[in-house]
C-alpha positions in Angstrom: 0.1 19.1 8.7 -2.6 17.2 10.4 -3.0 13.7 11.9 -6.5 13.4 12.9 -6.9 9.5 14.1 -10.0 8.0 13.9 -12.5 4.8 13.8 -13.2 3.1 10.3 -16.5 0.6 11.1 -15.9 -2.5 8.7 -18.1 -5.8 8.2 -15.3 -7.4 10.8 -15.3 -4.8 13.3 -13.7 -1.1 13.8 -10.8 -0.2 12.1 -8.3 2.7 13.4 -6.6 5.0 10.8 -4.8 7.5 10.6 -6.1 10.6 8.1 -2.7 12.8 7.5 -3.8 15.9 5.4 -2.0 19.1 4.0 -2.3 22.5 5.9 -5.1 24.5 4.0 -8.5 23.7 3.5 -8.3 21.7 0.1 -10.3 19.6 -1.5 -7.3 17.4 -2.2 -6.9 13.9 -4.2 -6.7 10.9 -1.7 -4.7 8.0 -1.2 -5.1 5.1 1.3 -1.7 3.6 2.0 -1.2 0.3 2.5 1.0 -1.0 5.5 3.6 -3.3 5.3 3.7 -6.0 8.1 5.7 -4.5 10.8 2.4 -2.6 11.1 1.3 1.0 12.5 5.1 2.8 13.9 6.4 6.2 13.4 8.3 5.9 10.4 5.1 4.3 8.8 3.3 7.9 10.0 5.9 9.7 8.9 5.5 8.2 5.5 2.2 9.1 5.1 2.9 12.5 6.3 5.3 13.3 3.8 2.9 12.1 1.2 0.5 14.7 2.7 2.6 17.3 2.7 2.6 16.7 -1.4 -1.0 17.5 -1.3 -2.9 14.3 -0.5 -5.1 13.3 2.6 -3.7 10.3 3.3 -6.2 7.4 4.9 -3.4 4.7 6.8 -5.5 2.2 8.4 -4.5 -0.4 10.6 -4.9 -3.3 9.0 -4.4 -5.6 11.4 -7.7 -4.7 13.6 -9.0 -8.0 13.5 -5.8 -9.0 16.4 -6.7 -7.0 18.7 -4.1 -4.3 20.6 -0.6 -4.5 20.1 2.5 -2.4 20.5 4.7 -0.8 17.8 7.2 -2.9 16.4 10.7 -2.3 16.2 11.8 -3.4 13.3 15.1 -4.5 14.0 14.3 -6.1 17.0 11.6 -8.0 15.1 14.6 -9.4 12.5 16.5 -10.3 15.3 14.3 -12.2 17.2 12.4 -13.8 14.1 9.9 -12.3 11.7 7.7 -14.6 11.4 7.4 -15.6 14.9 6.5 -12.0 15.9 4.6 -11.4 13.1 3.2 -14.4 11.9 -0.1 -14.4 14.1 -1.0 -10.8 13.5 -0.5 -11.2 9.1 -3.0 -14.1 9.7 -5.6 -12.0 10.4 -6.0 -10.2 7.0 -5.0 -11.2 3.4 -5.9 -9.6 -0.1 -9.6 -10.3 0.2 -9.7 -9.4 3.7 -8.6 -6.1 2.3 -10.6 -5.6 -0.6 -13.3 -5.8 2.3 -12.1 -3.1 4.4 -11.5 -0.9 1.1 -15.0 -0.6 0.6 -15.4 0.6 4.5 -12.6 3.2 3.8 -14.0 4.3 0.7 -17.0 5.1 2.2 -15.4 7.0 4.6 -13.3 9.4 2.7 -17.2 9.7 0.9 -18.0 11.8 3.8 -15.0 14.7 4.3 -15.7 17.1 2.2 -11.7 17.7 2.1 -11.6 15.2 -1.1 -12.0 15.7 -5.0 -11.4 13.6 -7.8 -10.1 10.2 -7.8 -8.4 8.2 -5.8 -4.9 6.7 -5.0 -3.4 3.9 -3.5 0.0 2.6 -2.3 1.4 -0.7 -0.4 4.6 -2.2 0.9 5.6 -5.4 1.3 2.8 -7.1 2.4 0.3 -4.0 1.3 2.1 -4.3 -2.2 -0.5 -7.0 -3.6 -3.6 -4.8 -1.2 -3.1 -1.9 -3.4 -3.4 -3.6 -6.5 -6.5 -5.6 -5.2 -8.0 -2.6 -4.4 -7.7 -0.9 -7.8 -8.9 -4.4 -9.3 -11.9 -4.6 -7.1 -13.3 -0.6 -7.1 -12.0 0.3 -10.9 -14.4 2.9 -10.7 -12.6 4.4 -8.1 -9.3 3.7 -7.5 -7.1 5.7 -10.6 -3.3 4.9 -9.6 -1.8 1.8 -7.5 1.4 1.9 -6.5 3.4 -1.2 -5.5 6.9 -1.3 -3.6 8.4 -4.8 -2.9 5.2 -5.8 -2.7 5.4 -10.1 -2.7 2.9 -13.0 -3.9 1.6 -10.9 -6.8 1.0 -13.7 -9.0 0.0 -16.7 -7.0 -2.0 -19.9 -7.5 -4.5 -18.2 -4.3 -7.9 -17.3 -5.2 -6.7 -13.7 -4.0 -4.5 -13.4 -6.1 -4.2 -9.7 -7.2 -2.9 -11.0 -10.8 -6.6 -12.6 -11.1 -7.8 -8.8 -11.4 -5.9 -7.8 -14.2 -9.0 -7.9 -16.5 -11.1 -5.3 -14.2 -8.1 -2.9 -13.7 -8.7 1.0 -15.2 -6.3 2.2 -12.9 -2.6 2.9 -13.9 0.4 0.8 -11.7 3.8 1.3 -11.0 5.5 -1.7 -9.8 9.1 -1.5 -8.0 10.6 -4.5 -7.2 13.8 -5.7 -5.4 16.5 -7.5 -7.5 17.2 -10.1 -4.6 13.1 -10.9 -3.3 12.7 -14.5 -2.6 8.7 -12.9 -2.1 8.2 -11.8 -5.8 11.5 -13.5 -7.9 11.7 -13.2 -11.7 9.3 -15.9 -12.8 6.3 -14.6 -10.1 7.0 -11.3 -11.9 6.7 -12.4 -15.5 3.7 -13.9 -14.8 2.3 -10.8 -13.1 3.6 -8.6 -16.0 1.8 -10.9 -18.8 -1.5 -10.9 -16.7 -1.5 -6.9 -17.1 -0.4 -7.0 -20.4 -3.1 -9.8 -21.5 -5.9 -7.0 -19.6 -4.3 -4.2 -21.7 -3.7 -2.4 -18.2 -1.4 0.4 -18.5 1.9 0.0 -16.1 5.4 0.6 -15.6 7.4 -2.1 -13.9 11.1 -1.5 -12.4 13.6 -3.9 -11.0 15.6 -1.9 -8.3 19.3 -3.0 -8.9 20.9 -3.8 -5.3 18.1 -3.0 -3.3 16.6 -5.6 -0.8 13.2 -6.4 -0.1 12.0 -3.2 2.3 14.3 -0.8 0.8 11.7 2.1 1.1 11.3 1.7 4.7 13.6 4.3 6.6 13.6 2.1 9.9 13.9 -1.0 8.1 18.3 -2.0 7.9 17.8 -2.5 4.4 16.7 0.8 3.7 18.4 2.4 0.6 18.4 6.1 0.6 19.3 6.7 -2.8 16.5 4.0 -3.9 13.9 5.1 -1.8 14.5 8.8 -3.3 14.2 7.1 -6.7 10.5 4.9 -5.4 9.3 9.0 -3.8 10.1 10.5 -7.0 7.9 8.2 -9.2 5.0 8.0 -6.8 4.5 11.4 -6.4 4.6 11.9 -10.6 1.9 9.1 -11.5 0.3 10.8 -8.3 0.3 13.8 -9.6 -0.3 13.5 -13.0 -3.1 11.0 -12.8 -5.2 12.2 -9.4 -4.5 15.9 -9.1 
């Protein structure tokens, strides 16, 4: 396994990323993963490494560039003290448009390795959730399978809103979402499921019964190992089948 870090020049400024690849010498399908908003941390890496390890080179960028330096967050200390107090300042430096932006800079760059064939994955969390979907709505001619876990806001009156790109998605989705997610409750989710339906899109959406928002994320005190199994299982077979 390799975790080669390096600098992603966007129209905003420069971008660090993680590139997590397989041990051989490929080419391999990619897949840009989409943080949640607790940010770059080990468990985040560790993430994308087991993703690798399936036979992907995984591009995890740091999405919140645009704030500047920070330290990895603890999750739990983060709940405790008050999410969006910590966090607040940093998620208002990017959004889904922001994004979309900085796909086009990380497309480009996974243009140049010559470790990459075919087409092209993505996957968010949480906050990433709706980025993933953007990004297959905005670069259809790229991006072949998006992959959202409690991912919240997906059908929003925003301009961003990644529902808003049902018409322009070629890509297939998988959607998972929590049973209890004040981000991304029934009636967000029906609207979200008739805008891909209206577009003809070709999905799979799953309520996850019990689990909380975050379930997938092993330092997260939600997690839900059993769940998360479940959410790794169907990401790796629409990966497979559709990018490799």
């Amino acid at each position: 396994m390799s975790d080669q870090q390096v600098t992603i020049q966007t129209r905003d400024g420069e971008c660090s990323a993680h590139v997590l690849t397989p041990e051989g010498n490929g080419p391999w399908p990619a897949v840009i993963f989409y943080m949640d908003a607790l940010a770059i941390r080990p468990a985040i890496i560790e993430m994308g490494q087991r993703l690798a390890s399936s036979g992907y080179v995984v591009l995890l960028p740091d999405l919140f560039y645009r704030y500047g330096p920070y330290a990895p967050f603890d999750p739990k200390a983060v709940f405790a003290q008050g999410f969006r107090e910590v966090i607040g300042p940093l998620m208002a430096t990017t959004d889904n448009a922001k994004a979309a932006s900085d796909t086009q800079a990380f497309l480009t760059y996974l243009d140049t390795r010559a470790d990459i064939a075919g087409k092209i994955g993505t996957v968010g969390f949480c906050m990433g959730g709706g980025m993933a979907i953007t990004a297959a709505g905005t670069f259809p001619d790229r991006i072949a399978a998006a992959i959202s876990f409690h991912g919240g806001r997906l059908a929003t009156d925003e301009p961003d809103s990644p529902h808003l790109l049902a018409p322009k998605i070629t890509a297939e989705l998988y959607i998972a979402a929590a049973d209890n997610d004040h981000s991304y409750p029934p009636e967000m989710a029906a609207k979200f499921e008739q805008a891909l339906n209206d577009a003809g899109v070709t999905y799979r959406a799953e309520t996850y019964e019990g689990a909380a928002h975050g379930w997938m994320k092993p330092d997260f005190p939600v997690y839900d190992e059993a769940a998360a199994e479940r959410g790794w299982a169907e990401m790796l077979a629409l990966f497979g089948r559709v990018l490799k």
